[in-house]
Structure formats: structure tokens, C-alpha cells
BAVO-227307 format. One record per residue (C-alpha): residue in one letter; x, y, z. Coordinates in steps of 0.25 Angstrom, whole numbers, plus 2048, in hexadecimal, padded with zeros to 3 digits. Example, Ala and Ser with C-alpha at 12.3 -4.5 7.8 and 13.67 -1.06 7.14 Angstrom:
2
A8317EE81F S8377FC81D 
# end
This chain:
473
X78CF06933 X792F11929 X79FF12928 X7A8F1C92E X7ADF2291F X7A8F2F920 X7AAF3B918 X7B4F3F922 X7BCF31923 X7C8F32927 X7C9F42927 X7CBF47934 X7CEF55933 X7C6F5F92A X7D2F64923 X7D3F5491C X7C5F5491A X7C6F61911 X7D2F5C90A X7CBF4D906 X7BDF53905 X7C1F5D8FD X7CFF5A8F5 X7D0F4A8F7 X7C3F448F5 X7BEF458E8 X7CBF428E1 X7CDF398D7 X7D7F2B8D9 X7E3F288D3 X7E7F1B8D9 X7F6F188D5 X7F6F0B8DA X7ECEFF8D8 X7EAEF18D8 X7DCEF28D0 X7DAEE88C5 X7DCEEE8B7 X7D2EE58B1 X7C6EE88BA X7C7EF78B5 X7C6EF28A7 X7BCEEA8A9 X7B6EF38B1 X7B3EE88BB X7A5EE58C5 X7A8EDD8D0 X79DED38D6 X79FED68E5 X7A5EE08EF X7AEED58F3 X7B5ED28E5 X7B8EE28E4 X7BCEE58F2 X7C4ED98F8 X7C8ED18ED X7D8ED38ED X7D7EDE8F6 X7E3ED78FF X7E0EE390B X7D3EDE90E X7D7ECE90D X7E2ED1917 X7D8ED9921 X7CFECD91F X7D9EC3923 X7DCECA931 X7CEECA932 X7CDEBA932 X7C5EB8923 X7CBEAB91F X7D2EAC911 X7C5EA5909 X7BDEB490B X7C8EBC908 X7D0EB58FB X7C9EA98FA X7BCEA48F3 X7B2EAB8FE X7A6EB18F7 X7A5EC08F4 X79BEC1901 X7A3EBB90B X7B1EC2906 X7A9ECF90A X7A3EC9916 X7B1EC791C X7B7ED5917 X7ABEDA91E X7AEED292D X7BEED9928 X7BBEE6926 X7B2EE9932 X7BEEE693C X7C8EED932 X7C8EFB938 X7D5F03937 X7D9EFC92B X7D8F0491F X7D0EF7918 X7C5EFE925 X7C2F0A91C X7C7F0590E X7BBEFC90E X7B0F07912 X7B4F1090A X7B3F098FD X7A5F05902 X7A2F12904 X7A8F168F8 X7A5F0F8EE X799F098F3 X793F138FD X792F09908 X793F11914 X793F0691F X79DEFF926 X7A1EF1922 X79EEE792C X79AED792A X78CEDE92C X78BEE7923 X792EE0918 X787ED9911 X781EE590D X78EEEC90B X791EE0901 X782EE08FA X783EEE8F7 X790EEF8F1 X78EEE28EB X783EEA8E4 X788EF68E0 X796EEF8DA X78CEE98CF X78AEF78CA X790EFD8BE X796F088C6 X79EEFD8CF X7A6EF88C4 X7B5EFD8C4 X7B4F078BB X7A9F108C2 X7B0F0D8CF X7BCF138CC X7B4F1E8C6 X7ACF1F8D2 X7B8F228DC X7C0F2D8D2 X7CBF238CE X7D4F2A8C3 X7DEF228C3 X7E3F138C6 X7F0F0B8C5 X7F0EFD8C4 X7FAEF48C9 X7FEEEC8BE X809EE28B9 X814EE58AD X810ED78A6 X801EDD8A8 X7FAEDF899 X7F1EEB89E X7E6EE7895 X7DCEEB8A1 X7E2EF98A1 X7E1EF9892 X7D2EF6893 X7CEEFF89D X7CDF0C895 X7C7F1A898 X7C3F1A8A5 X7C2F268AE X7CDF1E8B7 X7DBF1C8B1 X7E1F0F8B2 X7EFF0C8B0 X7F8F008B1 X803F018BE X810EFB8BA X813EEE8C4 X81FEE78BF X822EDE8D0 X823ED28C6 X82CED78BC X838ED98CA X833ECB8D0 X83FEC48CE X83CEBB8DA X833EB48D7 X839EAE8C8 X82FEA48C3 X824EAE8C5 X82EEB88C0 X832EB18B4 X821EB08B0 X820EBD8B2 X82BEC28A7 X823EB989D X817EC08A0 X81DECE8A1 X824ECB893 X819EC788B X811ED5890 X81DEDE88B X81FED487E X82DED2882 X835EC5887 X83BEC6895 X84AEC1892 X852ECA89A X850ED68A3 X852EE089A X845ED9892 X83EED98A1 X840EE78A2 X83BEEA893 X82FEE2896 X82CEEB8A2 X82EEF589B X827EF4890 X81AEF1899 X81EEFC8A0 X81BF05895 X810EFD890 X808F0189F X80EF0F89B X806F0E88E X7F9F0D895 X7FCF178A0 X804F108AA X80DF198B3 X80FF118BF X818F058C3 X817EFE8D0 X820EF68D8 X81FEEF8E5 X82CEEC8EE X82BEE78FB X839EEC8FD X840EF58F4 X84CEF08ED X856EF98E4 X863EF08E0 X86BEF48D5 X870EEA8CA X875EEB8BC X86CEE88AF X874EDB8AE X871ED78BB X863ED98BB X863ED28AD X86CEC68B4 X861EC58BF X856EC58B6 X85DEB98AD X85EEB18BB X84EEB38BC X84BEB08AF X855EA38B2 X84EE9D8BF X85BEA38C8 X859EA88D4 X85CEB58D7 X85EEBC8E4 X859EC68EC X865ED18E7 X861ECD8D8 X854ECD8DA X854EDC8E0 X85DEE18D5 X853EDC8CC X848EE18CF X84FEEF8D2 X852EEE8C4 X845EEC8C0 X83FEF78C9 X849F008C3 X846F008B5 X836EFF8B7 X83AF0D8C0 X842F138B2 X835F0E8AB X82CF158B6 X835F238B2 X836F228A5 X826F218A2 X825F2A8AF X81DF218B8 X81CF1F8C7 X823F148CD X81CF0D8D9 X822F068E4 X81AEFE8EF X824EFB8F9 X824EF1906 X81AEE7905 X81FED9909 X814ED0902 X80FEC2902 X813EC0910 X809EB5913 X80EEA790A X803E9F90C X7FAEAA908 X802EAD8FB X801E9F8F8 X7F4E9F8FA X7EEEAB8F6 X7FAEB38ED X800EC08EE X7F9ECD8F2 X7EEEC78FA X7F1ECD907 X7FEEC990D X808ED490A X80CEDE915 X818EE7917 X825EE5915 X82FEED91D X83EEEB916 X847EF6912 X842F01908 X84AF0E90A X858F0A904 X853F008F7 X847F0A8F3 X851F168F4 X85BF0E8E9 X84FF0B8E0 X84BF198E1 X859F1D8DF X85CF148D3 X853F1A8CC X853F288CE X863F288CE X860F258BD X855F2D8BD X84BF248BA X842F248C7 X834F278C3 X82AF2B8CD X828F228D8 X81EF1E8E3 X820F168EF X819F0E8F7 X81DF09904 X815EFE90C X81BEFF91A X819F0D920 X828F0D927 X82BF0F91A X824F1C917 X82DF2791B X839F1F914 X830F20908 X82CF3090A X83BF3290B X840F2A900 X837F308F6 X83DF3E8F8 X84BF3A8F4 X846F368E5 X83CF438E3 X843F498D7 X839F568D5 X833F508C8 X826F4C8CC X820F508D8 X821F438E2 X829F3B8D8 X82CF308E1 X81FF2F8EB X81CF278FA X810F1F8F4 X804F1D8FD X801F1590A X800F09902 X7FAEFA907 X7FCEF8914 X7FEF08916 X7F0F0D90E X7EBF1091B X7E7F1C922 X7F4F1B92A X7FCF1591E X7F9F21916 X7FAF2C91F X809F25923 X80BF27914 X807F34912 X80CF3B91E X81CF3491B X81AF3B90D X816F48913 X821F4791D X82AF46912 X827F47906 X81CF4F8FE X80FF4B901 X807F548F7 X80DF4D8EB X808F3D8F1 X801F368E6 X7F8F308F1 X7EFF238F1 X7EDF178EA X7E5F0B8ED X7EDEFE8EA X7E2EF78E9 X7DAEEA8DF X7CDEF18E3 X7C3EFC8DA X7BEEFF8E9 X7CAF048EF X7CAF128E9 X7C5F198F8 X7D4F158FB X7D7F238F6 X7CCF2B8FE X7D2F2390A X7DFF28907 X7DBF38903 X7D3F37912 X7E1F34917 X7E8F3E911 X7DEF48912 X7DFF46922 X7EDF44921 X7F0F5391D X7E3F59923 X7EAF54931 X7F7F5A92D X7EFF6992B X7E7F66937 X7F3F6593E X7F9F72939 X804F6A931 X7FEF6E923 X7F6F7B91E X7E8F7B91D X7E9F7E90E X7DEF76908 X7E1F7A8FA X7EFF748FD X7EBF69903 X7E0F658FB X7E7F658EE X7F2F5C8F7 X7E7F538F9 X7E3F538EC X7F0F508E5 X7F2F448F1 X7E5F3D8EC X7E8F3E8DE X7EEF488D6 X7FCF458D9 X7FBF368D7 X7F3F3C8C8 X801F448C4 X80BF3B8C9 X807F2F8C3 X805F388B7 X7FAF298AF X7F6F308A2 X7E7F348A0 X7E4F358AE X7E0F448B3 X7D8F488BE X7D3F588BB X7CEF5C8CA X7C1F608CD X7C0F6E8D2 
# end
């Protein structure tokens, strides 16, 4: 049976079919946010299967898969190639209203130009064929990335990291630059894997971690080493914000007691890693990056299977704690010495979204247009739902023209349709506000809106040297 992605998919009004055919469609991605493997862009990677490229550590699809009944052998386990696709296959058939339902036959379609519904039945062709054309030169990473208009990726990647993939990648028609990741360098609660981690992170910035001012020289000598090579973001991940003040000598104290085997507590612990977070933030400003914060997922929540299988396997979900009152301090901390850079936020439960909407326009300051931004429905909010939630808090209180739109948070080279998914929802979103007679049927406005959504915005505010996009007219 084909599938039901058709030209008009998701457009349900002709106003959002003009605004995506015409303004959304053909333009490039910048994708902000990644987990894709620097080292298989360098190498310019073929994989042997459609299973190795589209389920291997794609934790989305192995959660979907456990609902489903697939025993944990043909998810993460030693199962062949073949019968790891058989199983998604017997998944994804009863996944409809899950966002994984049109993920998958868009990338099909896309990438393959499989235009048939993925079923236990239909899956060993679907697997032959794609088998087949992933052995061909143009289904390596390079021409894929080529193939769906991608300008621009940001990898996530570790302080301590040596970026020697990044180095080797070259000219390509994709910029690819290193995303500043430091969650170890503040994870003081964990000291044995803390105090390992400071040996690793002092031998990449040729500095020996003594002290916290020497931690924070390393960081910030790695910091400008990603700077070097076109870094100009930092990411962070909190479940729950924190914003505790404390001296230089106390944060130094703590960091003896770490460095000690003591244990600290939870008081100590916040003020370090507010202190941290703060000077990494006066780093961010001073080489004028982009500071992101994912905020609100509660992970590792199954033992056993963090035992078993390790962290980011599936098992995380939402946390749902306070965040309006620590994120306001932090904010506040560093925009009172005028050291806040510009800033995006991510929140993963939806209660959260018009907090986040409100709170960003209290720390808009006129210098950049959107300085501080409501990042995108992200992980368990990427769907239709998710995003329009996102979008509609930010209109409702914010400035929705300036949004630096979608990203794909994702290990996989075939998840790039993530974007068109997301430019059909916006479209839709704004052709049903004219439709309505809340916005004017000014397509000239409204299609260079939509054009700034799907890329441009994101290309100016993130401001990675060498990468332009000249549009087509």
C-alpha cells in the first residue's frame, strides 16, 4: 500500500500549502543541535545495512519497540541486522499517532524514494532495496548531507574531546562544528568518575587540575580551542535548574573536599556547579556564543536497565520539579554583571512552556534580535502537538518571527525530514491563524516569516564563520 505522505501532508488549508511550497520547502538546514558522530563525517562513512543507519542508538525507536513486546536481544542485543528490521517493522505498523509513524516513511521516501507503507509484509523488500542503494557511492555521509540541503551541523561534543575528526573533515559543502558540552566538568556527584574525568580533561588543555581556578583555566582553554576551529555553541543539560551563590573560596573548598574523597552535599554540590555554569556563561559572552539549556529530563529511570545496558538507552522521561525561580537567578546572575550571552532554552515538559515564553522576556536587552530564545519542541515534545504547543506559547508572548526553529537531536544521517516535518507544521500553524482572520493574507510577509523560521534566523544568530546561505530567487 503507498503511504499517505503526500505533497499536501500535513497542510490543511491553501494558505500553508503556498507558504511551505513556496517559501519553506526548498530551504536549506541549519541544525543546531545534533548527536551525529563527528568521525563518520570525516570518514565519510558507508553503512552495511538499513538497520546499522536507522536503529542503531536511536533510543526513540528502541523504547516504541519495547511497548511493542520485541524482547531486548532484537533491539540492543546480538540479533542480526534482518531480524532487528523485522521487528521494527511488526513496531511501526501499529505506531500510528506517534511521531516515529511519519519519521519513518518520510525518510524512506526521502531518501530512498520508497513510497509504501512499512508493514511485516512489505518489509523485505523495503530492506532489499534499501540495502541495495546504501552500497552506492551517493549513500555515503557526505552525499547524504549533500542530498537533503544541509548547511550547517553542530555536533555535541565533550571539553576533554581532541576534535581531531572535526580537524579531518575539511571543505565540504556542510559546516561542521564542535558544540561545547562541559555536564562532566559540574558532576561533582559522582567523585571517582569525577576525579578520572579531571586527568582526562587536564591532559587535552596541557594543564594539571590542582585547584578550581586550574579547572576553570582548563575549561577555558578548551573553550577557545573549539573557538578556534568554529565553535560558538555550549550546551548544557539540568533536570532541574539550580542558581546558588558562593564565594570563589568556597567553591575552591568544595572542590578540595572532591579532589579529597569527602563527601559533599547537596548545598555544595548546587553552588558548584552554579559556579561552574557561570563562568562557562562569562566564556559564552565574551567570545559571543550561544548558550543552551535542555532543561527537565529526569533520566535513567529504570536500574536494572542502566546496569544492563548504560545511560541513553531509552529510559529517561520528564521530570516535573521547580524551574521558574532557580532558572530566573541564573539568568539573573549573569545578566546583573553583564555577562549573559545569548541564550536558548529548552524545556521538556510542556507545563513548562508558557513559564519559559514569559521568562525569556524579562532578559531581552535589544542587542540581538531574540537574544535569549524558547528553544524547540524538544524529545518527548518533537511532535506535531509538541511543536505547535511550542510555537503558539512563543507567538502568544514572545516574537515568534525571530524563532531560530528546528533541530534534529539525533545519532542518525537519515533524520534530516525532521525539518520538513516541522516547516509542514509551521506552515499550517500560521496558514490557520490567516484562515481564521487573526493574521493578514500578506504572503510576501508571511513567506519571508517562514523563511527566517526554517533557516535564516538560526544562520544570523548563531553567527559559525564561513557558513552563508545567498537565496535563490
Amino acid at each position: 500500500m503507498k503511504t499517505f505522505i503526500q505533497d499536501n501532508f500535513m497542510l490543511q488549508n491553501e494558505t500553508a500549502r503556498e507558504l511551505y511550497h513556496t517559501y519553506a520547502k526548498e530551504m536549506p538546514i541549519f541544525d543546531f543541535h545534533c548527536h551525529l558522530p563527528p568521525k563518520e563525517i570525516a570518514e565519510n562513512s558507508k553503512y552495511r545495512s538499513l538497520t546499522e543507519v536507522w536503529l542503531g542508538g536511536d533510543h526513540y525507536k528502541w523504547r516504541a519497540m519495547r511497548s511493542e513486546g520485541i524482547e531486548e536481544e532484537r533491539i540492543t542485543g546480538g540479533a542480526k541486522d534482518w531480524e532487528k528490521f523485522k521487528a521494527w517493522a511488526s513496531t511501526i505498523q501499529h505506531a500510528v499517532g506517534n511521531p516515529l509513524y511519519h519519521w519513518t516513511h518520510l525518510e524512506l521516501l526521502r531518501y530512498f524514494g520508497i513510497d509504501e507503507l512499512l508493514t511485516p509484509e512489505t518489509a523485505p523488500q523495503i530492506y532489499e532495496e534499501a540495502n541495495r542503494q546504501l552500497q552506492q557511492e551517493d549513500f555515503r555521509v557526505r552525499p547524504l548531507l549533500k542530498k537533503m540541503k544541509v548547511k550547517t551541523v553542530c555536533t555535541t561534543d565533550d571539553p576533554a574531546d581532541s576534535l581531531e575528526h572535526h580537524q579531518a573533515i575539511g571543505r565540504l559543502d556542510t559546516t561542521v562544528v564542535p558544540t561545547f558540552r562541559p555536564d562532566k566538568a559540574l558532576a561533582i556527584e559522582e567523585p571517582q568518575s569525577y576525579l578520572q574525568y579531571l586527568e582526562h580533561l587536564g591532559k587535552s588543555a596541557n594543564l594539571e587540575i590542582k585547584s578550581y581556578r586550574d579547572l576553570i583555566d582548563a575549561l577555558d582553554s578548551r573553550h577557545a580551542f573549539f573557538h578556534s576551529i568554529g565553535g560558538r555553541l555550549s550546551d548544557h543539560a539540568m533536570e532541574l535548574p539550580f542558581a546558588e551563590e558562593s564565594s570563589e573560596a568556597e567553591v575552591s573548598r568544595i572542590f578540595e573536599k572532591v579532589r579529597k574523597g569527602l563527601e559533599v552535599d547537596h548545598l555544595e554540590t548546587l553552588q558548584f556547579k552554579t559556579a561552574v555554569l557561570r563562568e562557562i556563561g562569562r566564556m559564552n559572552y565574551r567570545r559571543g556564543w550561544t548558550m543552551q539549556l535542555h532543561i527537565g529530563a529526569q533520566r535513567n529511570n529504570n536500574s536494572r536497565m542502566l546496569k544492563s545496558l548504560g545511560p541513553d538507552t531509552g529510559f529517561d522521561s520528564m521530570a516535573d520539579g521547580r524551574v521558574a525561580a532557580p532558572l530566573s537567578r541564573l539568568l539573573d546572575m549573569l545578566d546583573s554583571e553583564n555577562h549573559l550571552p545569548k541564550t536558548l532554552l529548552y524545556v521538556l515538559n510542556p507545563r513548562d512552556n508558557d513559564l519559559i515564553a514569559s521568562l525569556i522576556g524579562a532578559f531581552q536587552d535589544g542587542s540581538v534580535p531574540g537574544k535569549i530564545q524558547f528553544g524547540s519542541g524538544w524529545w518527548f515534545n518533537d511532535h506535531k502537538e509538541g511543536m505547535e504547543r511550542q510555537m503558539t506559547a512563543l507567538a502568544n508572548m514572545g516574537i515568534l518571527y525571530r524563532f531560530v526553529g528546528m533541530l534534529t537531536d539525533s545519532r542518525s544521517f537519515l533524520s534530516f525530514p525532521r525539518h520538513e516535518y516541522f516547516r509542514r507544521i509551521l506552515c499550517n500553524l500560521i496558514g490557520e491563524w490567516v484562515e481564521r482572520g487573526e493574521a493578514p493574507r500578506d504572503m510576501n510577509f508571511l513567506g519571508e516569516m517562514v523563511r527566517r523560521i526554517s533557516y535564516q534566523n538560526a544562520e544570523e544568530y548563531f553567527n559559525i564563520p564561513g557558513n552563508s546561505y545567498v537565496q535563490q530567487e
